[in-house]
C-alpha positions as a printed Julia matrix, in Angstrom:
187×3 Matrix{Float64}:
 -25.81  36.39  30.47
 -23.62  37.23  33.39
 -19.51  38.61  32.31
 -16.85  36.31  32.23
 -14.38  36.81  34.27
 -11.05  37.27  32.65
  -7.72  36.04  33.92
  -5.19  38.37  35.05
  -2.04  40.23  33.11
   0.6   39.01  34.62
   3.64  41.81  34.96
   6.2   39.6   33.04
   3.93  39.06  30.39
   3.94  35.23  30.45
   0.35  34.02  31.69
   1.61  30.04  32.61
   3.6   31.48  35.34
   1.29  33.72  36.36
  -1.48  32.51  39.29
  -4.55  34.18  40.69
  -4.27  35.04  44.1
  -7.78  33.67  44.91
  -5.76  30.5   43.68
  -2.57  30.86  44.9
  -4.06  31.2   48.82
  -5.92  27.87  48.15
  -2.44  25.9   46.93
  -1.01  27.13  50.3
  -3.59  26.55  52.61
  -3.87  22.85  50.96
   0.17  22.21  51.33
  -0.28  23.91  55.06
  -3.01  21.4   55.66
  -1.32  18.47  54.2
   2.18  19.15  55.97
   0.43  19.49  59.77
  -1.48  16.48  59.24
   0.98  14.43  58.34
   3.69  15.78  60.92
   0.63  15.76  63.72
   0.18  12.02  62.59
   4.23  10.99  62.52
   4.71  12.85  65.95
   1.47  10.58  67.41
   2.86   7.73  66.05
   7.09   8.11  66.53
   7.23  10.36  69.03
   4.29   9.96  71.69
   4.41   6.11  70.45
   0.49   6.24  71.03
   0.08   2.82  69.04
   1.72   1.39  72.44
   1.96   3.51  75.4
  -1.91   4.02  75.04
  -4.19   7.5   75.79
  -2.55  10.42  76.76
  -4.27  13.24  78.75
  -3.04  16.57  77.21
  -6.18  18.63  79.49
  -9.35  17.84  81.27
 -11.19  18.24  77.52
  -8.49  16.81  75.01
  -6.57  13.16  75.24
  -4.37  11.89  72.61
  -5.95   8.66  71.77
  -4.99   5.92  68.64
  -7.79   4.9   66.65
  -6.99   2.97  63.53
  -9.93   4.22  60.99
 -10.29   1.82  58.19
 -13.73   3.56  57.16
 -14.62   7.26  56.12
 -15.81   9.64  57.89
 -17.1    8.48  61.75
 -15.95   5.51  60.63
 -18.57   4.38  58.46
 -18.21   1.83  55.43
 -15.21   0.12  57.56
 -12.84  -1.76  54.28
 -10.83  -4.45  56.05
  -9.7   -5.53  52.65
  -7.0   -4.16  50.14
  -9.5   -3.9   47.99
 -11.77  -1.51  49.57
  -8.88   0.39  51.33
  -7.49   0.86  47.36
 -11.03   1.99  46.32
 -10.96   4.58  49.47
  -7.56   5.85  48.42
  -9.02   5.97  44.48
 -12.19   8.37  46.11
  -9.46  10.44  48.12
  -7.39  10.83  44.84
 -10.68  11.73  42.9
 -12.01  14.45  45.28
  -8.29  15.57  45.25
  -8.62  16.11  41.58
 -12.03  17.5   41.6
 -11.15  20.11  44.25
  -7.75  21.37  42.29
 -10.0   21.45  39.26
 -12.86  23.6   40.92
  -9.98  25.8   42.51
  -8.3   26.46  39.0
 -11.81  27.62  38.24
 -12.69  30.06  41.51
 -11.37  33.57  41.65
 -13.12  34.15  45.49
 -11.13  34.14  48.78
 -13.68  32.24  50.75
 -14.55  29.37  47.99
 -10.51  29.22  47.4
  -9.96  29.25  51.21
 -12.73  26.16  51.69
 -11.29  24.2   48.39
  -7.93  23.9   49.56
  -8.9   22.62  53.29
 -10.89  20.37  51.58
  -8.13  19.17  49.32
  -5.54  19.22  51.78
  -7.54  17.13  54.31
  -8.91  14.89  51.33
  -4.75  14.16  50.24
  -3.79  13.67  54.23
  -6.32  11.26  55.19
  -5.75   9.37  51.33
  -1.99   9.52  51.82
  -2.67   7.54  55.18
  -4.36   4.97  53.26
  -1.93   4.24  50.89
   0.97   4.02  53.58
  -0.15   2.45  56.48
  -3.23   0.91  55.54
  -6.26   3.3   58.06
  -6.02   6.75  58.68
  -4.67   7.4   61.84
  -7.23   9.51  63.81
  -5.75  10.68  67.34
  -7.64  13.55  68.73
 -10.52  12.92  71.18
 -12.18  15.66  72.9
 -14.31  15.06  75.56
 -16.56  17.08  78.14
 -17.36  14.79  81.55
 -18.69  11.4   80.23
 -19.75  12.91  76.88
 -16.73  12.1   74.12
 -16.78  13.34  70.76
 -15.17  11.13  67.67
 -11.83  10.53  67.26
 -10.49  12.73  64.67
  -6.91  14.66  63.42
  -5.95  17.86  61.26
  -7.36  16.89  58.03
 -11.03  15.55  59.1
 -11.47  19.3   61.39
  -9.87  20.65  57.85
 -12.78  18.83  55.96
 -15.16  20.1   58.33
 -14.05  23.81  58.31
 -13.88  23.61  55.0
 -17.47  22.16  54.15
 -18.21  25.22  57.0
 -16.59  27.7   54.65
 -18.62  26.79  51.41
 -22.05  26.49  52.94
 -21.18  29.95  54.54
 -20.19  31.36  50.83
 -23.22  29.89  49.5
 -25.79  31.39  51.87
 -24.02  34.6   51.77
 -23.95  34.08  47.66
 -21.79  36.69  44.94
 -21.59  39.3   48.66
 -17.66  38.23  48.6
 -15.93  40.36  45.65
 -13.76  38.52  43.26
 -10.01  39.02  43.66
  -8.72  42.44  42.38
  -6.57  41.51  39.81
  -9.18  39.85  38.13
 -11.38  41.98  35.25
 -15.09  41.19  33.9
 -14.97  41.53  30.12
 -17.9   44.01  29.27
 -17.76  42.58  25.69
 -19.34  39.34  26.61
């Protein structure tokens, strides 16, 4: 039976207050997320106006380009009903839930890292649901004739972050646990 990892001692001795680091970077990297995807999204939409001045060239490989995606990811499983769009939002709460439950569980850099782009991009896109109705997808990169899908901050988020945790799990227990953590030798 492998240790259990025990939480930290916090310095002022009271343990609610007191947050892993492992934990802590995931929270911030999650609000980070969340905060430039939904500013990226509000300055497309109120600033650059995309929804009616139409594609905007920002380089020969990158145009700013409104796509209203009503689906998931690629735009599969497109909901033009309430009802589906509420069941997408319900799936992006879920996965929210599930990924702040898995991070209260990690104590690794890398798996807290990948959790909270996950979570971050999973609450952005979900958020975009619930107010307006799609998720606004913007970004279009391009190479010649060859375009890629239309995405924003939290679907390359998502994808980083799935990155991150197949990286973690080929590399497997290689990434130590965060210092202030201790392995009971009792158990």
């Amino acid at each position: 039976m492998s240790p259990r990892v025990m939480p930290m001692r916090c310095a002022n001795g009271i343990q609610a207050l007191c947050m892993p680091k492992a934990r802590s970077l995931g929270l911030l990297v999650a609000l980070i997320i969340l905060l430039a995807d939904q500013a990226s999204k509000f300055y497309a939409l109120g600033v650059l106006d995309l929804e009616f001045s139409g594609p905007l060239t920002l380089s020969p490989m990158i145009d700013l380009v409104l796509v209203w995606n009503r689906g998931i990811s690629y735009g599969l499983f497109q909901q033009n009903a309430d009802f589906g769009r509420y069941v997408l939002v319900g799936l992006s709460l879920g996965a929210a839930i599930g990924f702040g439950l898995w991070l209260w569980r990690t104590h690794r850099f890398v798996p807290a890292l990948a959790i909270g782009l996950l979570a971050g991009g999973a609450i952005g896109n979900g958020l975009d649901r619930l107010i307006r109705g799609a998720v606004v997808d913007f970004i279009l990169l391009h190479w010649g004739e060859w375009r890629w899908y239309v995405f924003n901050i939290a679907d390359a988020a998502i994808v980083f972050g799935v990155a991150l945790l197949l990286y973690d799990s080929w590399l497997g227990n290689a990434h130590p646990v965060e210092p202030d953590t201790v392995k009971d030798p009792s158990l």
